[in-house]
C-alpha positions in Angstrom: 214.6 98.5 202.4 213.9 102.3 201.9 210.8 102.4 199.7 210.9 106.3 199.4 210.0 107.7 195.7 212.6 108.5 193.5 212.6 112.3 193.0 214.1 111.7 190.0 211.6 109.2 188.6 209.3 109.7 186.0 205.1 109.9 187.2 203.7 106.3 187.7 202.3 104.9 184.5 205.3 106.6 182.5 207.1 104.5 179.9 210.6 104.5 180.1 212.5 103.5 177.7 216.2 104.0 176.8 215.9 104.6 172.7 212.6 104.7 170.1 211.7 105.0 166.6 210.8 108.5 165.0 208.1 106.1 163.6 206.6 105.5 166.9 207.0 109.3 168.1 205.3 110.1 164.5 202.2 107.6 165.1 201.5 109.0 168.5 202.0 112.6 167.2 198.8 112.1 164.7 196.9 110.0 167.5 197.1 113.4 169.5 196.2 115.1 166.3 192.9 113.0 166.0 192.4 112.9 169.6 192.3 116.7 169.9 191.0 118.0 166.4 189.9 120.9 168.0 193.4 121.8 168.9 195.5 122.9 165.1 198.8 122.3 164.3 200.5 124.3 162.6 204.2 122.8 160.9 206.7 125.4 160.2 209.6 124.6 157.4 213.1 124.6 159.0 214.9 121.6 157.7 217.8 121.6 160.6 218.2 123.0 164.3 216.4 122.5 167.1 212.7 121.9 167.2 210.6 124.5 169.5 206.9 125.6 169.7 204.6 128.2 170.8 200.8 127.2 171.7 198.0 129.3 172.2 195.4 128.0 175.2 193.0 130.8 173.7 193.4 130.4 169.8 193.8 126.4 170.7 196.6 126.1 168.1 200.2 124.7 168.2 202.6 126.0 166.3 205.9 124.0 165.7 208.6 125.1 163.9 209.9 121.7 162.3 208.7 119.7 159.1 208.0 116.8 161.2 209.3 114.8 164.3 212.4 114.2 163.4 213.9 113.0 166.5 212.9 112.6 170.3 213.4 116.0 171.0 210.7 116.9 168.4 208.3 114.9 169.8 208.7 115.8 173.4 208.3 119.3 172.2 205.2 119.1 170.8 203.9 116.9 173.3 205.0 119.9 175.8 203.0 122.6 173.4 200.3 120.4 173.6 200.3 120.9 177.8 200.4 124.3 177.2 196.7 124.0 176.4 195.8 120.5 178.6 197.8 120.5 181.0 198.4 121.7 185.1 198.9 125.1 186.1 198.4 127.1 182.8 196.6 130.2 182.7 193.4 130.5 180.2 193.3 133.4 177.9 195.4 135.0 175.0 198.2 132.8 174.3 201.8 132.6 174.8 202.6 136.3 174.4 199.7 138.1 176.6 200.5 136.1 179.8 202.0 137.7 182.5 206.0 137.0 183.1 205.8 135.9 186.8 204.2 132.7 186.5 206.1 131.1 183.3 208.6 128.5 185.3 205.4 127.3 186.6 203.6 127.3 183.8 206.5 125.7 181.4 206.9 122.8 184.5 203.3 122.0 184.1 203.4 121.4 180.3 206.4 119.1 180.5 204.3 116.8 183.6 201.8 116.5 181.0 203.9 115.6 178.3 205.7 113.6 180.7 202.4 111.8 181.5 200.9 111.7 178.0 204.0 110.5 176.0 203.9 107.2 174.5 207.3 106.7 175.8 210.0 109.1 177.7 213.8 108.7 176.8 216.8 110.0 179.3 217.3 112.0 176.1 213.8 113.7 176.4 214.6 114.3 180.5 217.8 116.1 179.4 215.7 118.2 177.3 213.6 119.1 179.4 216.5 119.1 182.1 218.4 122.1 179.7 214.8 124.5 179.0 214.0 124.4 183.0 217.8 125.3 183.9 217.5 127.8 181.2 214.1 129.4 182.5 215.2 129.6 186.1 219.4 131.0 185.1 217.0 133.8 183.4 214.7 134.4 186.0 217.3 134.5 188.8 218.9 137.3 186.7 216.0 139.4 186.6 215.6 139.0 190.2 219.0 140.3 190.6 217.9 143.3 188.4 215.0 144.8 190.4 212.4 143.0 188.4 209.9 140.7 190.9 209.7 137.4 189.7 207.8 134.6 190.9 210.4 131.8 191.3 208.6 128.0 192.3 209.5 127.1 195.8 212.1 124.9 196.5 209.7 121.9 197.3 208.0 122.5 194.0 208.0 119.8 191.3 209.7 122.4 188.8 212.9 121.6 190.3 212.6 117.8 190.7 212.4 118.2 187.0 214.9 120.8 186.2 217.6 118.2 188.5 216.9 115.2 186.2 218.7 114.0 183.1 
């Protein structure tokens, strides 16, 4: 029996599940909230669209633009903001906007393993999220790299594309 890892598996300890209630993603949402008060969030007021976020490491503030978690996407967004500040391979200073380009993909990949690993659950809905915002990151970067512009793109043995494959 081959007892090789999964490449598409979630991290050990990660709770799969196939479907859960917005009341459960809400609950865990404000656990974060308490367990990290020094870490504001900010809600924004769409009422429809997609969810998305910007955190600063520096300022140590989330800002989502969504009334609420609405859905599983929702939640595994702000979870993801929340690795822009805790999580693996992000870069300290001024925020979202003053980082250098080159390093994003990485950076981006290292918020969704802490997500990934901090979630209350994970849904096959939540990997194709993540699935579509990797993709998206690495179809953009492989265009500028066609341009000229030097980009750092993660090896291919790098977790970023494990990620990017799932879903």
């Amino acid at each position: 029996m081959n007892k090789e890892r999964n490449p598409r598996a979630l991290p050990k300890g990660v709770n799969r599940v196939a479907i859960i209630a917005c009341d459960v993603l809400r609950n865990h949402a404000a656990e974060l909230e308490k367990l990290y008060p020094d870490i504001e969030v900010r809600w924004g007021d769409i009422s429809r669209g997609a969810a998305y976020g910007r955190a600063s490491k520096c300022e140590r503030f989330i800002r989502m633009q969504a009334p609420s978690i609405r859905s599983a996407d929702d939640y595994a967004t702000l979870v993801h903001e929340y690795g822009h500040i805790l999580g693996p391979w992000q870069r300290g200073g001024g925020g979202h906007y003053s980082k250098p380009r080159s390093g994003r993909m990485i950076e981006e990949c290292g918020a969704w393993v802490w997500a990934m690993e901090n979630a209350v659950a994970w849904t096959p809905k939540m990997d194709r999220h993540v699935q579509r915002h990797l993709g998206w990151l690495a179809e953009r970067a492989e265009h500028k790299v066609r341009r000229g512009n030097t980009r750092i793109i993660p090896p291919s043995s790098h977790v970023y594309w494990k990620l990017a494959a799932r879903g």
